[in-house]
VEXTIVO-22416 format. One line per field, with one value per atom (N, C-alpha, C, O): atom name; x, y, z; residue number from 1. Coordinates in pm, whole numbers, padded with zeros to 5 digits. Example, Ala and Ser with C-alpha at 12.3 -4.5 7.8 and 13.67 -1.06 7.14 Angstrom:
at <- (N | CA | C | O | N | CA | C | O)
x <- (01319 | 01230 | 01320 | 01424 | 01285 | 01367 | 01290 | 01341)
y <- (-00569 | -00450 | -00330 | -00332 | -00225 | -00106 | 00003 | 00114)
z <- (00780 | 00780 | 00780 | 00846 | 00708 | 00714 | 00787 | 00804)
i <- (1 | 1 | 1 | 1 | 2 | 2 | 2 | 2)
This chain:
at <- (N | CA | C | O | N | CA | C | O | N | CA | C | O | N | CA | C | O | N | CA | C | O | N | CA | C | O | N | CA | C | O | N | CA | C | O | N | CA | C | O | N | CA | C | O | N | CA | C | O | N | CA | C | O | N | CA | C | O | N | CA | C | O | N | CA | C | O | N | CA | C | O | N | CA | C | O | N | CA | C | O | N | CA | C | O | N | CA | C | O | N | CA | C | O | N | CA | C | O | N | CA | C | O | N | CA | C | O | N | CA | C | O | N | CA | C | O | N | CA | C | O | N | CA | C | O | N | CA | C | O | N | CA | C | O | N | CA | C | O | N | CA | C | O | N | CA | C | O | N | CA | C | O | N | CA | C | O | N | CA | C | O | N | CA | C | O | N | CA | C | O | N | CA | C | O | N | CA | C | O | N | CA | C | O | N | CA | C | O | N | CA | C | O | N | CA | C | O | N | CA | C | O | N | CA | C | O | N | CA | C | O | N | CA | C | O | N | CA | C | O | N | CA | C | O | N | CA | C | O | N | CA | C | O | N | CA | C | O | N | CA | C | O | N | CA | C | O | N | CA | C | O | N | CA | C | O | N | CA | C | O | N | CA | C | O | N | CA | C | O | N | CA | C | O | N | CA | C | O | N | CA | C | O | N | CA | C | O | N | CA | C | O | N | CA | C | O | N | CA | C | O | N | CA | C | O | N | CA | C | O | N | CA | C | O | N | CA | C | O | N | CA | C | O | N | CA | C | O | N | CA | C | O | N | CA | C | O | N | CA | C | O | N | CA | C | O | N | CA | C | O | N | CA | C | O | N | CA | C | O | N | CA | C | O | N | CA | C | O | N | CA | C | O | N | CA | C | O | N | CA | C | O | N | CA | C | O | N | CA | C | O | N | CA | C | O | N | CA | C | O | N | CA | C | O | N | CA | C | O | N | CA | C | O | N | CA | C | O | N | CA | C | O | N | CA | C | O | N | CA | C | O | N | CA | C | O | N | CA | C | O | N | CA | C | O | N | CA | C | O | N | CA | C | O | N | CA | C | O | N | CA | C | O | N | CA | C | O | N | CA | C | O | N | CA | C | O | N | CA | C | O | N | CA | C | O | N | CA | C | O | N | CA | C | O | N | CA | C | O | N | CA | C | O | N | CA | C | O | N | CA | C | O | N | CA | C | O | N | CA | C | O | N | CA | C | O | N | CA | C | O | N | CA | C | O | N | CA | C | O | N | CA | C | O | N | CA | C | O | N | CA | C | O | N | CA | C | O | N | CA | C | O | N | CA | C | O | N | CA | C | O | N | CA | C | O | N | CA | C | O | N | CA | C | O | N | CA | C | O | N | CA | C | O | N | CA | C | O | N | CA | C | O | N | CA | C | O | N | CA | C | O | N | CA | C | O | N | CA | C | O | N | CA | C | O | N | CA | C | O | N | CA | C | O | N | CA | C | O | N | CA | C | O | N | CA | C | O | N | CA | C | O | N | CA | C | O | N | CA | C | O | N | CA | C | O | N | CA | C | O | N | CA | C | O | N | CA | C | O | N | CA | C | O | N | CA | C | O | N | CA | C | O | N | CA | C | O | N | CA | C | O | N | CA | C | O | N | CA | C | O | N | CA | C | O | N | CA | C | O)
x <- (01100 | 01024 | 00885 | 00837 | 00827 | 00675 | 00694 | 00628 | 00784 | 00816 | 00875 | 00889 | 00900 | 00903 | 00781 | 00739 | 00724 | 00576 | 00512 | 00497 | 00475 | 00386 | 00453 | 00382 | 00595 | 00586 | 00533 | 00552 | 00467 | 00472 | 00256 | 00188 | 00205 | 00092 | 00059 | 00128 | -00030 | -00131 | -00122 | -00115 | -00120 | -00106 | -00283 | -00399 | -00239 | -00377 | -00318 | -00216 | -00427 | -00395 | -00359 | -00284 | -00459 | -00492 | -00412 | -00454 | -00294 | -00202 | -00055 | 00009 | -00006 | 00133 | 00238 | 00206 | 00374 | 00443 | 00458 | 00460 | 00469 | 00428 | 00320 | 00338 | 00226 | 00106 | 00081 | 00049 | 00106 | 00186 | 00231 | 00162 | 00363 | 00481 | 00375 | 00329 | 00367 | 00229 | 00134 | 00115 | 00096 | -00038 | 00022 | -00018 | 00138 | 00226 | 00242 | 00222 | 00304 | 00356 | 00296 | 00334 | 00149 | -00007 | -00038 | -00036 | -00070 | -00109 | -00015 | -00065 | 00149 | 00253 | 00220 | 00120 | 00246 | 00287 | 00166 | 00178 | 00060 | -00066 | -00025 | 00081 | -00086 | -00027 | -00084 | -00008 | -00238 | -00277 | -00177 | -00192 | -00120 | -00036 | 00110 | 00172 | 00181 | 00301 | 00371 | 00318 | 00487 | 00579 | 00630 | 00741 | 00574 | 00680 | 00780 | 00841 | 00841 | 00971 | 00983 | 00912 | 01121 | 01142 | 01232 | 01326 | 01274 | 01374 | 01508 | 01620 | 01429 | 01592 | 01518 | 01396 | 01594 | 01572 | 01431 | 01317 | 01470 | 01344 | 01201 | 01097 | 01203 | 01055 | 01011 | 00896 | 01143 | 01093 | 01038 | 00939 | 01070 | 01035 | 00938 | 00849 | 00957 | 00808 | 00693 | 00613 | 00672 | 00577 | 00529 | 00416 | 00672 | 00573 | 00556 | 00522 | 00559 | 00483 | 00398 | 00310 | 00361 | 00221 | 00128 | 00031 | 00165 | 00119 | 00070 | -00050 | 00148 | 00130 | 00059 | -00013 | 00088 | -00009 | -00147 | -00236 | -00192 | -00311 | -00366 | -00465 | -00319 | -00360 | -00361 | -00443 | -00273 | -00321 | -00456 | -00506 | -00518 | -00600 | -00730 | -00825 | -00735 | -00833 | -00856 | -00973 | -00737 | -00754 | -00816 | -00910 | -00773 | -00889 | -01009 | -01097 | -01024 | -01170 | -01288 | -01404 | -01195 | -01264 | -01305 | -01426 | -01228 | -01231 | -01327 | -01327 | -01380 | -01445 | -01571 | -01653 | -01617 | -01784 | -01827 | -01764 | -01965 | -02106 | -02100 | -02176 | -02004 | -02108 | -01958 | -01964 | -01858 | -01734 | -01726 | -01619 | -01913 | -01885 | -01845 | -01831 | -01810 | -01789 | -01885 | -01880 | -01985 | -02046 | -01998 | -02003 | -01959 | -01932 | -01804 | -01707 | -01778 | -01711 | -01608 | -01645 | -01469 | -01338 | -01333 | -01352 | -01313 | -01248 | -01129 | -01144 | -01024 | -00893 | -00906 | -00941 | -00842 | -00839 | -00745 | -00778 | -00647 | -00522 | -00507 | -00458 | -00566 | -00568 | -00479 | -00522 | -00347 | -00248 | -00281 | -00361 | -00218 | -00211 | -00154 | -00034 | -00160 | -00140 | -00090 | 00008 | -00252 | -00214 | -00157 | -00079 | -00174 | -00076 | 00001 | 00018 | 00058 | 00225 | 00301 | 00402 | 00271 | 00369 | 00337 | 00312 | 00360 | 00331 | 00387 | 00317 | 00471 | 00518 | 00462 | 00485 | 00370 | 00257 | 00095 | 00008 | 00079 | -00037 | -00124 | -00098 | -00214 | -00301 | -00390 | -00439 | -00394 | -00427 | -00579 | -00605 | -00686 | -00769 | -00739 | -00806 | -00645 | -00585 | -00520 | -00479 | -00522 | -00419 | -00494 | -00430 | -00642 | -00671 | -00666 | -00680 | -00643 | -00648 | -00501 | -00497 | -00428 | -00257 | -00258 | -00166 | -00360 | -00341 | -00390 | -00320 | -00517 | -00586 | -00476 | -00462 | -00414 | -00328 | -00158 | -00105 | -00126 | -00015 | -00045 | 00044 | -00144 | -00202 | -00205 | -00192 | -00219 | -00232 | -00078 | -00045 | -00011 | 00119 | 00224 | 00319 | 00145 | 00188 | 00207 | 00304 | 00065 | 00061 | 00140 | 00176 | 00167 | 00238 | 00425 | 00507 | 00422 | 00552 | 00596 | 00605 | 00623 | 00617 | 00736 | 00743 | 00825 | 00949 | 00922 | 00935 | 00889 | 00873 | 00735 | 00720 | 00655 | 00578 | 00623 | 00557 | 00759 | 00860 | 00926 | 00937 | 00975 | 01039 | 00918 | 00932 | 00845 | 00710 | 00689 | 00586 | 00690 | 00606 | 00718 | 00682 | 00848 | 00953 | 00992 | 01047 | 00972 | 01000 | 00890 | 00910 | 00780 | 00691 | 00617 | 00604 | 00568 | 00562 | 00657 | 00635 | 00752 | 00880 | 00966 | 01000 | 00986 | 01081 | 01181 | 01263 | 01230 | 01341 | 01386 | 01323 | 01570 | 01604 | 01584 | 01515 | 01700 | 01734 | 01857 | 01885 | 01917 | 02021 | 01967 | 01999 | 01909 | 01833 | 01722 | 01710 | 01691 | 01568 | 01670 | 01617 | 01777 | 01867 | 01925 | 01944 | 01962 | 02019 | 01889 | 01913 | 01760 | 01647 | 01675 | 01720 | 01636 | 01549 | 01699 | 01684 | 01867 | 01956 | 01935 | 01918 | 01944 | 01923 | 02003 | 02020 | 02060 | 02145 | 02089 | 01970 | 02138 | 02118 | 02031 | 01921 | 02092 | 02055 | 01910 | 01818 | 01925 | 01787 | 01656 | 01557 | 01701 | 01596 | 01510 | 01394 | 01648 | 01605 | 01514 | 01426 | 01524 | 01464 | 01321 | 01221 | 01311 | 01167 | 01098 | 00993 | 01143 | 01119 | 01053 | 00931 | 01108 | 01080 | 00945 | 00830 | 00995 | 00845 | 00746 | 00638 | 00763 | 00647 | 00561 | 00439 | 00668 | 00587 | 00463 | 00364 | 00545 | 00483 | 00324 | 00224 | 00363 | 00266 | 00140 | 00021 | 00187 | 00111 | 00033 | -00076 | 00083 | 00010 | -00101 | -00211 | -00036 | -00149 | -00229 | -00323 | -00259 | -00385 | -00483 | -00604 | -00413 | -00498 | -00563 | -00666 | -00457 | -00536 | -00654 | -00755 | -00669 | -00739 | -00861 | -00974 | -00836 | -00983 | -01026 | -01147 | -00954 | -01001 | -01100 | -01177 | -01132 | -01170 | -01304 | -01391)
y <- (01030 | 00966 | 01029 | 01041 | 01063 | 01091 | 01277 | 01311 | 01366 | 01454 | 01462 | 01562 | 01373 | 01366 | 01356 | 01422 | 01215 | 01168 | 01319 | 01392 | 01376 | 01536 | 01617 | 01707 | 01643 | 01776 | 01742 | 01832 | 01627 | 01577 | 01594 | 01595 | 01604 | 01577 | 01767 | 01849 | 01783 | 01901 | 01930 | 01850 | 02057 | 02108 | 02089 | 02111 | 02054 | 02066 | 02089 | 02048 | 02181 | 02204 | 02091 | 02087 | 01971 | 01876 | 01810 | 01701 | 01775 | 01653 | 01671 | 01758 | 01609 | 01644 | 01541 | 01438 | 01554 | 01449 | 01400 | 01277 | 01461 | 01393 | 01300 | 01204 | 01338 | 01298 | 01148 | 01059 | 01143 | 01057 | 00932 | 00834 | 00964 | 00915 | 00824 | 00709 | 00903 | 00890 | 00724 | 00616 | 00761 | 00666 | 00507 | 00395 | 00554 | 00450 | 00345 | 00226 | 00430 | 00370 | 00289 | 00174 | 00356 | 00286 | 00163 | 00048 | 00202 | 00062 | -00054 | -00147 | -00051 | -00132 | -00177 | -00248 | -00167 | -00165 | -00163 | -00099 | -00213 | -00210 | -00236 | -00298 | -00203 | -00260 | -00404 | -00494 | -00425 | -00547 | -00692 | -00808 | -00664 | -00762 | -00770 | -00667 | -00896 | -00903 | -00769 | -00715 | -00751 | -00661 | -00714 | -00766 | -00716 | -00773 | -00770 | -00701 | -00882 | -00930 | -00886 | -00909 | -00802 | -00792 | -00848 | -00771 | -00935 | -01035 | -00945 | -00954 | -00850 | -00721 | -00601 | -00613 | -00444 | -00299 | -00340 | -00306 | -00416 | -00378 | -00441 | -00377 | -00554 | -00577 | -00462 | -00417 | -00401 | -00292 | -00169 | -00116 | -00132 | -00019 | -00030 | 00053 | -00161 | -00186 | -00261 | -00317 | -00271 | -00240 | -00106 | -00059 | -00050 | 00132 | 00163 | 00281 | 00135 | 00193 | 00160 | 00246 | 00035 | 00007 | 00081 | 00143 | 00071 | 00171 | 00281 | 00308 | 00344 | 00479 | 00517 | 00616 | 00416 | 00441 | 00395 | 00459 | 00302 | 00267 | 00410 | 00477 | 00432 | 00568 | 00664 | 00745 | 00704 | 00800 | 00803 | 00910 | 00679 | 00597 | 00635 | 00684 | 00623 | 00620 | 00759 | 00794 | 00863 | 01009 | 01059 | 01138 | 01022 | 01069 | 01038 | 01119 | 00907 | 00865 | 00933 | 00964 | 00944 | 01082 | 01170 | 01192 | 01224 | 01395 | 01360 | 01445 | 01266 | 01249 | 01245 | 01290 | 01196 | 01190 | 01269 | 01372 | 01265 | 01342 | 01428 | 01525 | 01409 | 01511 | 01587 | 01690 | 01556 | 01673 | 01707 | 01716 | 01737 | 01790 | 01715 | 01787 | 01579 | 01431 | 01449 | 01399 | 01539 | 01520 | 01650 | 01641 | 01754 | 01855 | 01840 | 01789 | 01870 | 01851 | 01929 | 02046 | 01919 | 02019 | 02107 | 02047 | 02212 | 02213 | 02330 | 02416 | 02325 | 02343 | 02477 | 02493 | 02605 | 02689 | 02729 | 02826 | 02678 | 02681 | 02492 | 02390 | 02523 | 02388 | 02366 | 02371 | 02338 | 02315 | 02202 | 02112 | 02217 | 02121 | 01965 | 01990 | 01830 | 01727 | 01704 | 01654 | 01789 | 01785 | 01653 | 01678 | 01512 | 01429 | 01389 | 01269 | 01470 | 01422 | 01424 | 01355 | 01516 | 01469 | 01372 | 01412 | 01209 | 01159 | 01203 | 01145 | 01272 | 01297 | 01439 | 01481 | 01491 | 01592 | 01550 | 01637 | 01483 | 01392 | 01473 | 01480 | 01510 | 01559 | 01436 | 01341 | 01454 | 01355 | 01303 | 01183 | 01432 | 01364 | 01199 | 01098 | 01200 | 01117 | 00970 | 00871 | 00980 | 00856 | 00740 | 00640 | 00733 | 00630 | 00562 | 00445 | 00674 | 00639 | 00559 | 00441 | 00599 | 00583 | 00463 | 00397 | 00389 | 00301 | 00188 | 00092 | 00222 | 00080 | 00078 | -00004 | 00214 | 00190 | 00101 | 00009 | 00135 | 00099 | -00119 | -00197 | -00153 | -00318 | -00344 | -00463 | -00267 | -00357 | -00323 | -00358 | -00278 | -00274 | -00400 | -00456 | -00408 | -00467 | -00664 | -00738 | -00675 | -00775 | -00764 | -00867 | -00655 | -00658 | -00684 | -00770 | -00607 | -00587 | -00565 | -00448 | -00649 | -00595 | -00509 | -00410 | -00575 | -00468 | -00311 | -00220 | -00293 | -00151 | -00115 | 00007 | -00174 | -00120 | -00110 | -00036 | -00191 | -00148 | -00053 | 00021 | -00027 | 00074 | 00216 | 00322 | 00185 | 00382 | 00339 | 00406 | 00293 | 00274 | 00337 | 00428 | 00297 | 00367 | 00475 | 00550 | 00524 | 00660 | 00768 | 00855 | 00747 | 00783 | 00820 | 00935 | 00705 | 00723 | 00749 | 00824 | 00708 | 00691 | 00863 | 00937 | 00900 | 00967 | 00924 | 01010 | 00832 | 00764 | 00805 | 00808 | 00849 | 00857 | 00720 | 00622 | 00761 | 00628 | 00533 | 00425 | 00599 | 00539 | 00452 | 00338 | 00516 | 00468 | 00329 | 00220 | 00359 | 00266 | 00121 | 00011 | 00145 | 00044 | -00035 | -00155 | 00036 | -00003 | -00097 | -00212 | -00041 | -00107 | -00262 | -00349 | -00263 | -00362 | -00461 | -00570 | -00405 | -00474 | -00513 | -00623 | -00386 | -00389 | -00272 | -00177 | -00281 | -00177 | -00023 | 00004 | 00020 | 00232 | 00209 | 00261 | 00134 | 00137 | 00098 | 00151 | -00025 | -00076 | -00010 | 00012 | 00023 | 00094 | 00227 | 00266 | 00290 | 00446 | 00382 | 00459 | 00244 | 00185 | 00158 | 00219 | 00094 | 00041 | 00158 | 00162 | 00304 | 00428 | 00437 | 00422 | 00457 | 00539 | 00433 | 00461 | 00293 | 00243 | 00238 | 00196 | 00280 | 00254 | 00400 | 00415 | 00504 | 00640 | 00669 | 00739 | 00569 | 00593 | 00521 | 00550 | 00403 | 00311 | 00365 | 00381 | 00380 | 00489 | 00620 | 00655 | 00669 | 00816 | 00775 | 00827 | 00652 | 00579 | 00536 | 00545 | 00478 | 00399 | 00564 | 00583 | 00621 | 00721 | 00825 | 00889 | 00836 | 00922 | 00855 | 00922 | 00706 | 00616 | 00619 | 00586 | 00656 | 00644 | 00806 | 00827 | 00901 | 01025 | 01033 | 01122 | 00996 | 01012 | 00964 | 00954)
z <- (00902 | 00795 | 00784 | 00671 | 00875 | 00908 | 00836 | 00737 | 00901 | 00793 | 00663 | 00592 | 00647 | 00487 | 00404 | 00309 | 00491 | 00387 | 00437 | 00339 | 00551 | 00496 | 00452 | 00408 | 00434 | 00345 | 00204 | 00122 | 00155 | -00008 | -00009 | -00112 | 00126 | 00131 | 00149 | 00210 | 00096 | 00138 | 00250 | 00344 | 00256 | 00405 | 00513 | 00479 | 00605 | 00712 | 00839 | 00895 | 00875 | 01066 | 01162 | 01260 | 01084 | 01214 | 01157 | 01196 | 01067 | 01045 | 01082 | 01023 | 01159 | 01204 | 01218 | 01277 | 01166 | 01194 | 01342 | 01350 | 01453 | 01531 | 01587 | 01662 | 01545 | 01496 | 01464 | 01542 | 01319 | 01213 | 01323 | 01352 | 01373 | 01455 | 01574 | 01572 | 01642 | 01816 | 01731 | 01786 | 01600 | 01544 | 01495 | 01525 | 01407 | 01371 | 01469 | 01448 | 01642 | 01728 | 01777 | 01796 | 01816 | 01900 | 01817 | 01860 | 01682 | 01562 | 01610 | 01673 | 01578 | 01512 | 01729 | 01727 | 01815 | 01952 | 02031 | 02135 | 02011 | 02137 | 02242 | 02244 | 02368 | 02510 | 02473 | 02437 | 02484 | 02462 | 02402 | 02439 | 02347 | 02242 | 02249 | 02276 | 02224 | 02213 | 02102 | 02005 | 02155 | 02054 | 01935 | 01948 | 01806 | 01686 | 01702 | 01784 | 01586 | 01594 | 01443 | 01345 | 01466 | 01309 | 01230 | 01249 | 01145 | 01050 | 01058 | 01108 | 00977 | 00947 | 00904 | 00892 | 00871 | 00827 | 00749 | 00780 | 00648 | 00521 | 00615 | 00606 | 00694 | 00744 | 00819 | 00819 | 00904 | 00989 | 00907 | 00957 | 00825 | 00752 | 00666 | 00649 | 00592 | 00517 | 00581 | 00507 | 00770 | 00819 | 00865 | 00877 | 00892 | 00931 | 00802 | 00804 | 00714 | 00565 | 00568 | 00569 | 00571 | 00595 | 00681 | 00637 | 00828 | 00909 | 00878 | 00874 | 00857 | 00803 | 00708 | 00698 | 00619 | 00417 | 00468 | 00413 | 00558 | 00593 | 00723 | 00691 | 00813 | 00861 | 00819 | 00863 | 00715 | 00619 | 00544 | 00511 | 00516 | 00443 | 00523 | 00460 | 00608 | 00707 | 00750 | 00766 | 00776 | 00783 | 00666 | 00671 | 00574 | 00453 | 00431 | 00403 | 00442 | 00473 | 00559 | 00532 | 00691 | 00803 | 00732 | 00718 | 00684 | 00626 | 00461 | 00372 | 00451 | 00321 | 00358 | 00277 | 00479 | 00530 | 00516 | 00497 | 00519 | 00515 | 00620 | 00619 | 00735 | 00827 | 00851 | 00918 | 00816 | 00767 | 00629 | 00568 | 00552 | 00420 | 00327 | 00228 | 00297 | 00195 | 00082 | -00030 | 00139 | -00017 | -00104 | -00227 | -00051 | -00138 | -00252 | -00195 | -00391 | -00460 | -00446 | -00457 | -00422 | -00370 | -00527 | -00633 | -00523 | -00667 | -00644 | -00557 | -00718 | -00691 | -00784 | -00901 | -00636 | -00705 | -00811 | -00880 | -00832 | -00972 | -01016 | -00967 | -01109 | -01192 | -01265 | -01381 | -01261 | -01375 | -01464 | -01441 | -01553 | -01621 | -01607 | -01619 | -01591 | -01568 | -01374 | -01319 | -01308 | -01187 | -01124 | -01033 | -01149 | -01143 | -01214 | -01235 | -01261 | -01353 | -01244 | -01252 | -01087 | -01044 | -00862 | -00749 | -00936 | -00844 | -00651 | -00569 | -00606 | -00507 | -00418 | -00305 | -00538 | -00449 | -00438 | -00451 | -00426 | -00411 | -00237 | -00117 | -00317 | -00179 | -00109 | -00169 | -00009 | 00141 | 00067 | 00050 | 00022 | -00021 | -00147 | -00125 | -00254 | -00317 | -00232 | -00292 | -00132 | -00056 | -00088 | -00120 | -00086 | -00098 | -00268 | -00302 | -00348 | -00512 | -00495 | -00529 | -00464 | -00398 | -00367 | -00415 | -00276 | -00178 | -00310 | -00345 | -00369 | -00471 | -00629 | -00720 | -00596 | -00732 | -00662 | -00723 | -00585 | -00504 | -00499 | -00535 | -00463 | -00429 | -00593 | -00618 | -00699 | -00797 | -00838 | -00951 | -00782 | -00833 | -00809 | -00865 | -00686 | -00574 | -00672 | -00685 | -00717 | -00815 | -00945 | -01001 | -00990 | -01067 | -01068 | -01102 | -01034 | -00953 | -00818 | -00781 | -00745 | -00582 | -00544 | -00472 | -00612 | -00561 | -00600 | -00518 | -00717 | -00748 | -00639 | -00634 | -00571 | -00523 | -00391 | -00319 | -00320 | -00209 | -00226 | -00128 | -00314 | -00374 | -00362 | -00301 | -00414 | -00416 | -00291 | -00287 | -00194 | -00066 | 00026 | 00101 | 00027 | 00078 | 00037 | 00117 | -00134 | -00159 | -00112 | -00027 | -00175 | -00115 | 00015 | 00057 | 00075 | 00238 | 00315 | 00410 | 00299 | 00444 | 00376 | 00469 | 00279 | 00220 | 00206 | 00239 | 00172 | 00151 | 00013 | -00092 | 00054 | -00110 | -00172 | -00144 | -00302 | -00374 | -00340 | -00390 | -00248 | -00190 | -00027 | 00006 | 00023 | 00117 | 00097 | 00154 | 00048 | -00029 | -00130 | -00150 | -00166 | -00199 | -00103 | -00121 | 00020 | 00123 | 00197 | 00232 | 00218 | 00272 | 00245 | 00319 | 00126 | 00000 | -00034 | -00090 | 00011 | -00007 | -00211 | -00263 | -00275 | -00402 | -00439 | -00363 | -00579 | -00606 | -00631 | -00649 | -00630 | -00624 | -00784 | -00801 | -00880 | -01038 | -01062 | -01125 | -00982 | -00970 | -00944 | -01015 | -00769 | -00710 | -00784 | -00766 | -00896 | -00956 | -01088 | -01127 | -01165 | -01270 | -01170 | -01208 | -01081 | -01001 | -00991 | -01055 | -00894 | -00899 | -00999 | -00999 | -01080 | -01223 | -01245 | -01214 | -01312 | -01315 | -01228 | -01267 | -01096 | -01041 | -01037 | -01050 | -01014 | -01045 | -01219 | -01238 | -01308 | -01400 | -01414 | -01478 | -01309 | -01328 | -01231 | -01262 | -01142 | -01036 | -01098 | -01054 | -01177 | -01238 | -01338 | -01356 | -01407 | -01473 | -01432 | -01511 | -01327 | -01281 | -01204 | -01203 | -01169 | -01058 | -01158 | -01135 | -01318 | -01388 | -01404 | -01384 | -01444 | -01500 | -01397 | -01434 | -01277 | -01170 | -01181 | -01177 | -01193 | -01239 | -01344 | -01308 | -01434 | -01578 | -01542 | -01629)
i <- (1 | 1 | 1 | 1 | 2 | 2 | 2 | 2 | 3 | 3 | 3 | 3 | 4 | 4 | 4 | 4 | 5 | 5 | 5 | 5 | 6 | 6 | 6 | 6 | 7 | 7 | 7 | 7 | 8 | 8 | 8 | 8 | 9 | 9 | 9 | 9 | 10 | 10 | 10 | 10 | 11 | 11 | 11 | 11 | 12 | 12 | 12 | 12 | 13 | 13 | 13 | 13 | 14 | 14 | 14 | 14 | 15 | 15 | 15 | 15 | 16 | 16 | 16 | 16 | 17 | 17 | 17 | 17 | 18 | 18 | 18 | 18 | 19 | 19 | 19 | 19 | 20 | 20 | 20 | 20 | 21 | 21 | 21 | 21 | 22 | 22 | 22 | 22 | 23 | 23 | 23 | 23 | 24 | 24 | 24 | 24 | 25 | 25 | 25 | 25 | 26 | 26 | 26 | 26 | 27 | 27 | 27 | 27 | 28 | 28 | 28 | 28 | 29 | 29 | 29 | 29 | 30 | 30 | 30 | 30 | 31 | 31 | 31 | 31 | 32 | 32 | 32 | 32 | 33 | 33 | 33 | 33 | 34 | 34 | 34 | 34 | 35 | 35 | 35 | 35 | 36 | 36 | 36 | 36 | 37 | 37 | 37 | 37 | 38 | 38 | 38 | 38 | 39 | 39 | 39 | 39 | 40 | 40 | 40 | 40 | 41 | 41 | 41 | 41 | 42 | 42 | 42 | 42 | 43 | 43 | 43 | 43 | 44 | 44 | 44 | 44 | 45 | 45 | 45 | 45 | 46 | 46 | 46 | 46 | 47 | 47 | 47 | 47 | 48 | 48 | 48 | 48 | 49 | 49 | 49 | 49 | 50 | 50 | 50 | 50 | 51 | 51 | 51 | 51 | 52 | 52 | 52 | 52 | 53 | 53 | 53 | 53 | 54 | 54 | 54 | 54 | 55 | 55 | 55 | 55 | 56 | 56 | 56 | 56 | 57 | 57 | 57 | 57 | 58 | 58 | 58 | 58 | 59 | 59 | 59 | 59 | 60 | 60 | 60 | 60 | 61 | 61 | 61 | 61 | 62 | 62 | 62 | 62 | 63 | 63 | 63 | 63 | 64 | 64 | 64 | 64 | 65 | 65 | 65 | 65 | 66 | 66 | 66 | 66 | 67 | 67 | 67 | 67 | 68 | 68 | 68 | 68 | 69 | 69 | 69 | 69 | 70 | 70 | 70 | 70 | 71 | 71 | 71 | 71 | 72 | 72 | 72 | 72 | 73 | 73 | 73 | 73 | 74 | 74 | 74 | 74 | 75 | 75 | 75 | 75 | 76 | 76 | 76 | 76 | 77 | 77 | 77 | 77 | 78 | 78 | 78 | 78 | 79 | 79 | 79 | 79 | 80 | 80 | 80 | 80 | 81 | 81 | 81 | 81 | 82 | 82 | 82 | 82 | 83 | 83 | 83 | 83 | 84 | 84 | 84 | 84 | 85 | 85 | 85 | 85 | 86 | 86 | 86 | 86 | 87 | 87 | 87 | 87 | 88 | 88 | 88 | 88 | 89 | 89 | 89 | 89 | 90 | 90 | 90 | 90 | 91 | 91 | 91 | 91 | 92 | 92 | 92 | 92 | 93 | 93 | 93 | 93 | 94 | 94 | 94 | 94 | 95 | 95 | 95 | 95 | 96 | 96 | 96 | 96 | 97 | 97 | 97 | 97 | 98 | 98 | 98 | 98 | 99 | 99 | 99 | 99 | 100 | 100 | 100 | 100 | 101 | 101 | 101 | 101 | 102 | 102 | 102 | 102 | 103 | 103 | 103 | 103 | 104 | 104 | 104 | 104 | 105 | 105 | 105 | 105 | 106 | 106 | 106 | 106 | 107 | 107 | 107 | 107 | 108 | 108 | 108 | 108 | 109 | 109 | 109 | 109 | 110 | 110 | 110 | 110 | 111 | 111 | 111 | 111 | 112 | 112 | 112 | 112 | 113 | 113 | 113 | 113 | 114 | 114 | 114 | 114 | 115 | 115 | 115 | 115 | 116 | 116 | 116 | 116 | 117 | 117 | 117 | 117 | 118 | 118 | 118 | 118 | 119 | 119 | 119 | 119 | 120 | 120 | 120 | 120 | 121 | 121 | 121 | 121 | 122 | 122 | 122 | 122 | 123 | 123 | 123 | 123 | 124 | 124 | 124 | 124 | 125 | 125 | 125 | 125 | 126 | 126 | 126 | 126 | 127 | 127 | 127 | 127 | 128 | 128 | 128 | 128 | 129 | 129 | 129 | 129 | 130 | 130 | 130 | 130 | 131 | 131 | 131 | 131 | 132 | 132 | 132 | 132 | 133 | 133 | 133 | 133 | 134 | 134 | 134 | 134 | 135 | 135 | 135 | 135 | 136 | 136 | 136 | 136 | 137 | 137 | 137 | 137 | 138 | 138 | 138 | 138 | 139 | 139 | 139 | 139 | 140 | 140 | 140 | 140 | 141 | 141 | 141 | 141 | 142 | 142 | 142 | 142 | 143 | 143 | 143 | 143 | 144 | 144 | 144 | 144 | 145 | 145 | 145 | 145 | 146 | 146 | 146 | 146 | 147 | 147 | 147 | 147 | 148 | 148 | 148 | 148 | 149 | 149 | 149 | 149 | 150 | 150 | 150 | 150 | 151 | 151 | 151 | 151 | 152 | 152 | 152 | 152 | 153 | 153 | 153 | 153 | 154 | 154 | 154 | 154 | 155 | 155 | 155 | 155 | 156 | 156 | 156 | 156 | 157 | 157 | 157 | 157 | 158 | 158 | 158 | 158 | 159 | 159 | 159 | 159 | 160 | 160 | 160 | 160)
């Protein structure tokens, strides 16, 4: 899962699915604290999403400060055209646009925002992500679809 969500993220030295995996484990499992209990598949998976979409969250944040350069403006040496049309290459600096557009989705529609949280973070197909959520293959590719669309909208919308 942890190689899936980075091959979709920008490449960096210091980010690694093991990495990823090691942070998930420490967060979800402190020694300090009892071990969660999980209901069934979908709580288990849509807490390491969480995990993960929030440490991702926070790795960017790092890498955004003042004294690792946060104030300098990135600018991208090949600028295509509708660099987020495609929600599933989303660079690490973006996770957190990801994360405030993902919570209002979340109000909107939650399933479609289970749905991008498992396609997205975890790499989960559409068959996978049906099986999670115990929702049909048809469904899950309609939530997909709306939530990618709804997602590109809000993050263009903080771009501008």
């Amino acid at each position: 899962m942890a190689g899936g969500k980075l091959s979709k993220e920008r490449q960096t030295a210091n980010l690694q699915a093991t990495m990823l995996v090691s942070e998930t484990y420490l967060r979800m499992w402190p020694q300090d604290k009892e071990p969660p209990n999980f209901e069934d598949r979908r709580h288990l998976f849509g807490s390491i999403a969480r995990v993960m979409e929030q440490y991702l969250i926070d790795y960017a944040r790092t890498r955004g400060r003042l004294k690792r350069g946060g104030d300098r403006k990135r600018i991208s040496l090949t600028i295509a055209e509708g660099e987020l049309k495609n929600i599933e290459t989303i660079d690490v600096d973006s996770v957190e646009e990801l994360h405030k557009a993902l919570k209002k989705l979340e109000d909107v529609m939650p399933r479609a925002a289970d749905v991008a949280r498992l396609r997205y973070l975890l790499g989960h197909t559409v068959k996978q992500t049906a099986v999670t959520l115990e929702i049909s293959e048809r469904t899950a590719n309609d939530d997909w679809e709306y939530a990618r669309s709804y997602l590109r909208r809000e993050m263009s919308k903080d771009n501008q």
